[in-house]
C-alpha positions in Angstrom: 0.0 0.0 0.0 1.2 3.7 -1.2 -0.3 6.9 0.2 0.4 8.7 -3.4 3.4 11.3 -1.7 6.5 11.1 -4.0 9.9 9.7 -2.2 12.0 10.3 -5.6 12.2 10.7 -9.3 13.9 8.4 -10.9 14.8 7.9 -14.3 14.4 4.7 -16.7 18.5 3.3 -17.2 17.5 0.7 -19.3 15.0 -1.5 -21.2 14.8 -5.3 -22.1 12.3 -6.7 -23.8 11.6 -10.7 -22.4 9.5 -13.7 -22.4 6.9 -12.1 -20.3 7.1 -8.4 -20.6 9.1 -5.5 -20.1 12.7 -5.9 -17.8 13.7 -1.9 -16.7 16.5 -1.1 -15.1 16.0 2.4 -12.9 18.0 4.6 -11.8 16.6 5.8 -7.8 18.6 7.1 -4.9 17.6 4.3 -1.9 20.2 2.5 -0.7 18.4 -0.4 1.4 15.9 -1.8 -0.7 15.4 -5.4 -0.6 14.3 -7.8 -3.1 11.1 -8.5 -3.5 9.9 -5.3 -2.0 7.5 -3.0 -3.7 7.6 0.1 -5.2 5.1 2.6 -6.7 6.8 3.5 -10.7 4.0 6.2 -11.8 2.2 4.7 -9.6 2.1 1.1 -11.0 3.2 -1.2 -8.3 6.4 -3.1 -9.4 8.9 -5.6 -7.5 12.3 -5.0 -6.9 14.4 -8.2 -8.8 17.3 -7.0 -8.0 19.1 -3.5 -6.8 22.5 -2.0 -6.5 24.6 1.2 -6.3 21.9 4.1 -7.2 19.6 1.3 -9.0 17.1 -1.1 -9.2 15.5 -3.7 -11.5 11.8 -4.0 -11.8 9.7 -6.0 -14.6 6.1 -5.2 -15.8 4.7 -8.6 -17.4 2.5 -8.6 -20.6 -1.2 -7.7 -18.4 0.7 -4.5 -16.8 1.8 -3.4 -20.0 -1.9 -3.6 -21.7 -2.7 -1.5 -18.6 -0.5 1.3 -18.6 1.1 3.4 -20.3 4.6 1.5 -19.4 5.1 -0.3 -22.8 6.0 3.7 -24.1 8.8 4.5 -21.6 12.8 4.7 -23.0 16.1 5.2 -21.8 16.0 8.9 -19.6 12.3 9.0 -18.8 11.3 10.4 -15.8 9.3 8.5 -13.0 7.9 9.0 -9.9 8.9 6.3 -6.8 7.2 5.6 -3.7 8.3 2.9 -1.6 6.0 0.9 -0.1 4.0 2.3 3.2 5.4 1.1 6.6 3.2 0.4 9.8 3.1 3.7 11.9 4.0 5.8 8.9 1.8 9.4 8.4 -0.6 8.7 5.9 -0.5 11.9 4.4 -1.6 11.5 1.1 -4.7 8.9 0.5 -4.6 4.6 0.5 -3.0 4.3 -2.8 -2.8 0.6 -3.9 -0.7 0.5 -7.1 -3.4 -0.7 -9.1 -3.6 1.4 -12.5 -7.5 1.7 -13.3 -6.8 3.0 -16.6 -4.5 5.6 -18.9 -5.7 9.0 -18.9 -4.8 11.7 -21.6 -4.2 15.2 -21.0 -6.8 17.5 -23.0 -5.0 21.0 -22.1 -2.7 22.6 -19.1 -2.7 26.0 -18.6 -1.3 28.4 -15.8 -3.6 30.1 -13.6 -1.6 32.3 -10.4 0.7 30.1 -8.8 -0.9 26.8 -10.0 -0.9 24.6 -13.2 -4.3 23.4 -14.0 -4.7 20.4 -15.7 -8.0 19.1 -17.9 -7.5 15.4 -18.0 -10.0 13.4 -20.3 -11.0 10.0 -18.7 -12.8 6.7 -20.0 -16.5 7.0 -19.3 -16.4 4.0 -17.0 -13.9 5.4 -14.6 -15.6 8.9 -14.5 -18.4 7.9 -11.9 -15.6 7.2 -9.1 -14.3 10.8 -8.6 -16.4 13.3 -7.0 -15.5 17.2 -6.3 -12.8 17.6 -4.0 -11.9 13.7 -3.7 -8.8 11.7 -3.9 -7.2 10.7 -7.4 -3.8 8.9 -7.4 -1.7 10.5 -11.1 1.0 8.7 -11.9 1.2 8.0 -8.4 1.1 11.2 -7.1 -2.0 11.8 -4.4 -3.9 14.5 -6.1 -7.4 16.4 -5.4 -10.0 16.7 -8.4 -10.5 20.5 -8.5 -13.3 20.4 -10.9 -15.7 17.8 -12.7 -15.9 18.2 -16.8 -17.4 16.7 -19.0 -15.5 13.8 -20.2 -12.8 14.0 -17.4 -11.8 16.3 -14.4 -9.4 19.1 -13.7 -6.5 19.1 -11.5 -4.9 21.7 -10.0 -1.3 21.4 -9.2 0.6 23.5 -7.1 4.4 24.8 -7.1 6.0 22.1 -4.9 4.2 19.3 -6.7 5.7 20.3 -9.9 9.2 20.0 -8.0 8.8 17.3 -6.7 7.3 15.1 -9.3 7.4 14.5 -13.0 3.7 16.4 -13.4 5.8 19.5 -14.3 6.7 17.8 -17.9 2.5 17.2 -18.4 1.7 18.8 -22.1 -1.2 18.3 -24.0 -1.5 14.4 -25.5 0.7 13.0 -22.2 -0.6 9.9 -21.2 -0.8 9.4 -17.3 -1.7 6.9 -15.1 -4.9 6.7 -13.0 -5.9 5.2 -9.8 -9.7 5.9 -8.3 -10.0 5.6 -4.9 -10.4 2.5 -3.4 -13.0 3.3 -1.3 -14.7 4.4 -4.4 -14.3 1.5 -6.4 -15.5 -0.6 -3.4 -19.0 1.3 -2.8 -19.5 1.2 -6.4 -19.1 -2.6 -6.5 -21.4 -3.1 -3.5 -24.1 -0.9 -5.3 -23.9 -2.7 -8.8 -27.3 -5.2 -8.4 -29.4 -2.6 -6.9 -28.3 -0.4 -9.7 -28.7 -2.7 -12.2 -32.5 -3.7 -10.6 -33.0 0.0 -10.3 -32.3 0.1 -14.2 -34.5 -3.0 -15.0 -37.5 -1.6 -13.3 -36.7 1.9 -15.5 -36.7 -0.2 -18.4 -39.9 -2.3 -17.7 -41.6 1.2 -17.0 -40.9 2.7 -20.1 -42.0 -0.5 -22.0 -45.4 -0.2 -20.2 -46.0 3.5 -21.0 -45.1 2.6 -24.8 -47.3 0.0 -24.9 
């Protein structure tokens, strides 16, 4: 579990292709990681394989890559690290799990005062999990939803964020990744058959007054 507030930027070394996926080597600045250990990379939860000096190795198998936006990234691209939350650690973003919900594209960015605001266009399906002022997890940074638009929501991002993080680079057409809240995603699933009933009956009233 992540809480979506940004340890390091690292940078992509290296890149494999393998049987299974993608093998990246990237460049990070802990010095007692462990194997096996996870870490949030945009926010996609990977596994340390192995580590050194300044370094770590980290593979995203064929599912993660249809999921993310990882099959694009390159020697020298720039990605946001979180190691994994400890027990008695300030939770001082939101739960973040590491569990990219889909790949959002950025519609437009534009300056406004001392923040960046950022339109981000969103798949229908996802769209019903965020509400105004709620949590968002981008590219695995723990983020509010400043506004709700049509197709997507607005983010604004302010000046230590865009030091901190990669978020800085965002341009129009950058693809991000995008985690709902869990809490979210859990209410919604618990609501599903009395939405769906709630639906049917709609449907069997509308049948009735046409006929």
């Amino acid at each position: 579990m992540f809480t979506g507030l940004i340890e390091a930027v690292g940078e992509v070394e290296s890149v494999r292709q393998a049987e299974a996926g993608r093998e990246l080597r990237i460049r990070a600045p802990f010095t007692d990681l462990k194997n096996g250990e996870s870490i949030a990379v945009n926010g996609a939860c990977l596994t340390v394989r192995e580590f050194g000096g300044g370094w770590f190795d980290a593979a995203a198998v064929v599912t993660t890559l249809e999921r993310t936006a990882i099959g694009t990234w390159k020697r020298g691209t720039r990605l946001n690290l979180e190691r994994a939350l400890r027990s008695g650690d300030r939770l001082g973003g939101h739960i973040v799990q590491g569990h990219v919900d889909c790949v959002g594209v950025v519609a437009t960015v534009e300056r406004s005062g001392d923040a960046l605001l950022v339109d981000l266009s969103l798949p229908p399906s996802i769209e019903p999990l965020f509400v105004l002022h709620g949590s968002i997890a981008v590219d695995g940074v723990s983020l509010t939803v400043n506004e709700l638009k049509p197709g997507g929501l607005q983010l604004s991002l302010i000046e230590y964020t865009l030091r901190h993080t990669t978020l800085g680079d965002l341009k129009p057409g950058s693809r991000v990744h995008v985690e709902a809240d869990v809490i979210a995603k859990h209410v919604r699933r618990l609501l599903e058959p009395y939405l769906r009933e709630g639906s049917a009956l709609n449907s069997q009233a509308d049948f009735s007054l046409e006929h």
